[in-house]
N, C-alpha and C positions, 0 to 999 in steps of 0.2 A: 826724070820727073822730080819735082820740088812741091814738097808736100809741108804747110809750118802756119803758124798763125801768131798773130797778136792781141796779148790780153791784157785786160786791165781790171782790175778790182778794186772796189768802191764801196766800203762799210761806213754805213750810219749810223757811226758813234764816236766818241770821243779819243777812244784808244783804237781808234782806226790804224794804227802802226802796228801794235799787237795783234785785234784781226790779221795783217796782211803778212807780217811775219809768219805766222800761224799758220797762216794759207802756204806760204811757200814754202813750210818745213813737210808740207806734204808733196814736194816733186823730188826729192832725196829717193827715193825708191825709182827712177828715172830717168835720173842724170845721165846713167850710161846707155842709156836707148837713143837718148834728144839730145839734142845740142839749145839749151838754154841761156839766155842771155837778159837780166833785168837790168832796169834804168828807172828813174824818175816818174817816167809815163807808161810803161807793160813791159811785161817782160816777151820775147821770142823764145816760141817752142819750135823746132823742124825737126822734121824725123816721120817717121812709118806713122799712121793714120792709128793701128793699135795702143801703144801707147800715149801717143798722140793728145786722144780723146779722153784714154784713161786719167793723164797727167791734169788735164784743165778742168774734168769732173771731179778727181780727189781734192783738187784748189779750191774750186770752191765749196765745195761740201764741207769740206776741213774750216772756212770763214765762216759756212753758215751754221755750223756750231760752237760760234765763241762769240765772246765768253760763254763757259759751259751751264751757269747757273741764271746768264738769260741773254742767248743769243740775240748779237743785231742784227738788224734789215743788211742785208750785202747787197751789191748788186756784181753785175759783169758784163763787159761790152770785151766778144771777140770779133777778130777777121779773119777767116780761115780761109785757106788758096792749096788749091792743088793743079800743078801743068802751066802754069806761070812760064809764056814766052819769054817773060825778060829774068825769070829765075834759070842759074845754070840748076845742070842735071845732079843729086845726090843719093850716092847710091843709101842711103840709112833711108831713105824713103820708099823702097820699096816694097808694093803692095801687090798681094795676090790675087786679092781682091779683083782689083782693078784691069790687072792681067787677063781676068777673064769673063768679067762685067761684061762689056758690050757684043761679046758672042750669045749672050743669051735673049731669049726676047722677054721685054716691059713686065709681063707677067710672073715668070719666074724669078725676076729679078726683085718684085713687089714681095714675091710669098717668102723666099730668104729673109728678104729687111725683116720681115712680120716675125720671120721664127727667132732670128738673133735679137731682137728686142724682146722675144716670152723666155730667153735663155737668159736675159742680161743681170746679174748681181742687184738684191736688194741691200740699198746704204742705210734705209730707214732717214733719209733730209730728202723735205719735198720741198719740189722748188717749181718755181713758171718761167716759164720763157717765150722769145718771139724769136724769130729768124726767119731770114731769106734767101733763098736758094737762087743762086745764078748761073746762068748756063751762059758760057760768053766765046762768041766769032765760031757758033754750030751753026749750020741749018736743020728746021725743027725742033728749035731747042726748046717750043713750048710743049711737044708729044714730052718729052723728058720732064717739063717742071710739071704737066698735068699729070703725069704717073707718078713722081713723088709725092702730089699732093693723094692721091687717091691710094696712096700707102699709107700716109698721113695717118689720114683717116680708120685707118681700120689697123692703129699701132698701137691702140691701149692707151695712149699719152695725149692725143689730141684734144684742143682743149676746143677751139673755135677760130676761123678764117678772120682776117683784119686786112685792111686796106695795106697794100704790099708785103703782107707779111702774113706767119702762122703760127699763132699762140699753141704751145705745147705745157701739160701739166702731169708733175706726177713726183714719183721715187726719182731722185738725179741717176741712179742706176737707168733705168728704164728710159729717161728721155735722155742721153747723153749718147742709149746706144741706139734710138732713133735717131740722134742728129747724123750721127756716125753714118748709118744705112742711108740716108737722105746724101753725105756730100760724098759716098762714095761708088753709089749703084744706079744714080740717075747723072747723065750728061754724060761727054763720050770720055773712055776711059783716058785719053791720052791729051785731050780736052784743057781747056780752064777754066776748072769751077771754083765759086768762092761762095760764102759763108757768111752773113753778118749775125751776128747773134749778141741777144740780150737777156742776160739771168736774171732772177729774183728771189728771195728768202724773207722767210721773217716780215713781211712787209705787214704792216700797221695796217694799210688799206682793206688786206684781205679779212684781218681781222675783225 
Protein backbone atom coordinates (compact mmCIF):
# COMPACT_ATOMS: atom_id res chain seq x y z
CA UNK A 1 0.00 0.00 0.00
CA UNK A 2 1.19 3.76 -0.79
CA UNK A 3 -0.49 6.01 1.23
CA UNK A 4 0.91 10.25 0.58
CA UNK A 5 -0.63 13.27 -0.63
CA UNK A 6 0.19 16.71 -2.18
CA UNK A 7 -0.24 20.09 -0.57
CA UNK A 8 0.00 23.40 -1.31
CA UNK A 9 -0.65 26.49 0.69
CA UNK A 10 -1.77 29.72 -0.30
CA UNK A 11 -1.97 32.92 2.15
CA UNK A 12 -3.58 36.13 1.32
CA UNK A 13 -1.05 38.46 2.39
CA UNK A 14 1.91 40.08 1.68
CA UNK A 15 4.21 38.08 3.97
CA UNK A 16 2.83 35.12 2.37
CA UNK A 17 6.61 33.58 2.85
CA UNK A 18 6.41 33.82 6.51
CA UNK A 19 2.82 32.39 6.79
CA UNK A 20 4.24 29.34 4.75
CA UNK A 21 7.30 29.03 6.75
CA UNK A 22 5.29 29.18 9.75
CA UNK A 23 3.05 26.42 8.41
CA UNK A 24 6.00 24.21 7.81
CA UNK A 25 7.78 24.62 11.20
CA UNK A 26 4.82 22.74 12.27
CA UNK A 27 5.66 19.22 10.52
CA UNK A 28 9.06 19.01 12.65
CA UNK A 29 7.15 16.89 15.06
CA UNK A 30 6.80 14.31 12.01
CA UNK A 31 9.52 14.16 10.15
CA UNK A 32 10.34 10.74 11.37
CA UNK A 33 6.89 9.17 10.83
CA UNK A 34 6.69 10.80 6.92
CA UNK A 35 8.82 11.05 4.39
CA UNK A 36 8.47 14.80 3.24
CA UNK A 37 9.67 16.34 0.45
CA UNK A 38 8.89 20.44 -0.45
CA UNK A 39 9.54 22.28 -3.76
CA UNK A 40 8.23 25.59 -5.32
CA UNK A 41 4.61 24.14 -5.87
CA UNK A 42 3.61 21.63 -2.41
CA UNK A 43 5.35 19.83 -0.54
CA UNK A 44 4.98 15.42 -0.54
CA UNK A 45 3.78 13.86 2.67
CA UNK A 46 3.78 9.57 2.37
CA UNK A 47 3.45 7.61 5.28
CA UNK A 48 0.68 5.87 7.68
CA UNK A 49 -2.80 7.87 7.19
CA UNK A 50 -2.24 8.79 11.39
CA UNK A 51 0.15 11.17 11.09
CA UNK A 52 -0.44 11.70 7.84
CA UNK A 53 -3.69 13.75 8.48
CA UNK A 54 -2.11 14.99 11.73
CA UNK A 55 0.91 16.62 9.73
CA UNK A 56 -1.38 18.62 6.93
CA UNK A 57 -4.04 19.64 9.85
CA UNK A 58 -1.07 21.19 12.19
CA UNK A 59 0.00 23.05 8.69
CA UNK A 60 -2.48 24.56 8.14
CA UNK A 61 -3.89 25.51 11.48
CA UNK A 62 -0.28 26.76 12.38
CA UNK A 63 -1.01 29.36 8.74
CA UNK A 64 -4.19 30.11 9.98
CA UNK A 65 -3.02 31.69 12.92
CA UNK A 66 -0.36 34.10 11.50
CA UNK A 67 0.46 36.55 11.91
CA UNK A 68 -0.72 36.23 15.55
CA UNK A 69 -2.20 39.80 16.05
CA UNK A 70 -4.36 39.38 12.74
CA UNK A 71 -4.40 36.36 11.01
CA UNK A 72 -4.66 36.00 6.93
CA UNK A 73 -7.27 34.23 4.83
CA UNK A 74 -5.01 30.96 3.97
CA UNK A 75 -6.27 28.65 1.75
CA UNK A 76 -5.08 24.82 0.80
CA UNK A 77 -5.66 22.67 -2.05
CA UNK A 78 -4.70 18.74 -1.20
CA UNK A 79 -4.59 15.30 -3.26
CA UNK A 80 -4.72 12.57 -1.26
CA UNK A 81 -4.30 8.59 -2.64
CA UNK A 82 -4.09 5.65 -0.99
CA UNK A 83 -3.53 1.88 -3.05
CA UNK A 84 -2.25 3.69 -6.10
CA UNK A 85 -1.58 0.84 -8.74
CA UNK A 86 1.17 2.73 -10.33
CA UNK A 87 2.64 3.58 -6.63
CA UNK A 88 5.10 0.78 -5.35
CA UNK A 89 4.22 -0.81 -2.00
CA UNK A 90 5.73 1.24 1.54
CA UNK A 91 5.85 -0.34 4.36
CA UNK A 92 5.56 3.33 6.66
CA UNK A 93 2.15 3.20 5.34
CA UNK A 94 0.73 0.88 6.97
CA UNK A 95 -2.67 1.05 8.33
CA UNK A 96 -4.74 -0.97 10.74
CA UNK A 97 -7.24 0.59 9.85
CA UNK A 98 -7.61 -0.50 6.64
CA UNK A 99 -6.65 -3.98 7.44
CA UNK A 100 -9.75 -4.48 8.77
CA UNK A 101 -12.26 -1.85 7.15
CA UNK A 102 -13.90 -3.86 4.80
CA UNK A 103 -14.72 -6.90 6.91
CA UNK A 104 -17.08 -5.11 8.58
CA UNK A 105 -20.48 -3.98 7.20
CA UNK A 106 -21.27 0.12 5.90
CA UNK A 107 -22.89 0.60 9.27
CA UNK A 108 -20.51 -0.18 11.73
CA UNK A 109 -18.09 1.22 9.73
CA UNK A 110 -20.27 4.83 9.69
CA UNK A 111 -20.70 4.41 13.78
CA UNK A 112 -16.71 4.28 14.26
CA UNK A 113 -16.01 7.40 11.77
CA UNK A 114 -18.97 9.07 14.12
CA UNK A 115 -17.07 8.12 17.45
CA UNK A 116 -13.36 9.00 16.27
CA UNK A 117 -14.58 12.44 15.22
CA UNK A 118 -16.65 13.08 18.94
CA UNK A 119 -12.94 11.87 20.31
CA UNK A 120 -10.97 14.16 17.90
CA UNK A 121 -8.69 17.03 19.67
CA UNK A 122 -9.98 20.55 19.90
CA UNK A 123 -7.34 23.29 18.15
CA UNK A 124 -9.64 26.01 18.80
CA UNK A 125 -8.90 27.42 14.42
CA UNK A 126 -12.11 26.84 12.56
CA UNK A 127 -11.81 26.36 9.26
CA UNK A 128 -14.34 25.25 5.95
CA UNK A 129 -13.71 23.03 3.49
CA UNK A 130 -14.94 21.07 0.43
CA UNK A 131 -13.70 17.58 -0.80
CA UNK A 132 -14.32 14.76 -2.91
CA UNK A 133 -14.26 11.42 -2.28
CA UNK A 134 -13.30 8.92 -5.08
CA UNK A 135 -13.66 5.49 -5.21
CA UNK A 136 -11.78 4.38 -8.43
CA UNK A 137 -11.77 0.71 -10.75
CA UNK A 138 -14.55 -0.82 -7.58
CA UNK A 139 -17.67 -2.17 -8.52
CA UNK A 140 -20.42 -0.39 -6.41
CA UNK A 141 -18.26 2.10 -5.70
CA UNK A 142 -21.37 4.44 -5.28
CA UNK A 143 -22.97 1.91 -1.97
CA UNK A 144 -19.40 3.24 -0.58
CA UNK A 145 -19.50 7.21 -1.59
CA UNK A 146 -23.46 7.00 -0.45
CA UNK A 147 -22.45 5.69 2.98
CA UNK A 148 -19.77 8.27 3.39
CA UNK A 149 -22.00 10.66 2.58
CA UNK A 150 -24.62 9.65 5.10
CA UNK A 151 -21.64 9.71 7.71
CA UNK A 152 -21.16 13.04 6.46
CA UNK A 153 -23.97 13.95 7.68
CA UNK A 154 -24.53 12.94 10.92
CA UNK A 155 -20.33 13.85 11.91
CA UNK A 156 -20.95 17.20 13.62
CA UNK A 157 -18.91 19.07 10.80
CA UNK A 158 -21.26 18.86 7.99
CA UNK A 159 -21.76 21.88 6.59
CA UNK A 160 -23.99 21.49 3.24
CA UNK A 161 -23.96 19.09 -0.19
CA UNK A 162 -22.55 21.18 -3.39
CA UNK A 163 -22.37 19.98 -6.96
CA UNK A 164 -19.49 17.34 -6.87
CA UNK A 165 -18.50 17.96 -3.81
CA UNK A 166 -19.11 18.27 0.23
CA UNK A 167 -18.76 21.41 2.24
CA UNK A 168 -17.49 20.52 5.85
CA UNK A 169 -17.27 23.24 8.88
CA UNK A 170 -16.04 23.45 12.12
CA UNK A 171 -12.71 22.95 14.86
CA UNK A 172 -9.72 21.82 12.07
CA UNK A 173 -9.60 19.19 14.92
CA UNK A 174 -12.92 17.75 14.17
CA UNK A 175 -13.08 18.06 10.54
CA UNK A 176 -9.56 16.89 9.65
CA UNK A 177 -10.56 13.72 11.65
CA UNK A 178 -13.76 13.45 9.42
CA UNK A 179 -11.65 13.72 6.36
CA UNK A 180 -9.44 11.02 7.78
CA UNK A 181 -12.86 8.52 8.61
CA UNK A 182 -14.26 9.40 5.08
CA UNK A 183 -10.56 8.38 3.03
CA UNK A 184 -10.00 5.61 5.20
CA UNK A 185 -13.50 3.51 6.10
CA UNK A 186 -15.28 3.89 2.84
CA UNK A 187 -13.92 2.20 -0.63
CA UNK A 188 -12.25 -1.12 -0.59
CA UNK A 189 -9.54 -1.42 1.78
CA UNK A 190 -6.84 -2.50 -0.77
CA UNK A 191 -8.66 -0.33 -3.31
CA UNK A 192 -7.71 3.24 -4.78
CA UNK A 193 -9.07 5.89 -3.17
CA UNK A 194 -8.24 9.67 -3.44
CA UNK A 195 -9.02 12.73 -1.94
CA UNK A 196 -9.26 16.22 -3.45
CA UNK A 197 -9.58 18.77 -0.87
CA UNK A 198 -9.98 22.51 -0.27
CA UNK A 199 -9.21 24.55 2.94
CA UNK A 200 -10.34 27.77 4.22
CA UNK A 201 -9.51 30.40 7.26
CA UNK A 202 -9.91 33.64 7.90
CA UNK A 203 -11.81 34.39 4.70
CA UNK A 204 -13.23 38.00 4.39
CA UNK A 205 -16.41 36.60 2.67
CA UNK A 206 -17.55 34.65 5.80
CA UNK A 207 -17.19 37.76 7.66
Amino acid sequence: MFIGAQVSLYPMTSDFVGVILSGLEALAPYRDQLRIETDDISTLMVGAPGPLFDAIRDLFARAAQQPPQQPAHVTLHATLSRGCPGEPDDPSCRCEILAVAQDQPLAERQAQAQAAVAAAPVLGVAIDVQFSLYVLGAGGHMDEIYGCIDFLKTSGTFLKSKNFCTRLRGDAGAVFETLRQAFLRFGPAQGHVTIDLTCSANSPSAR
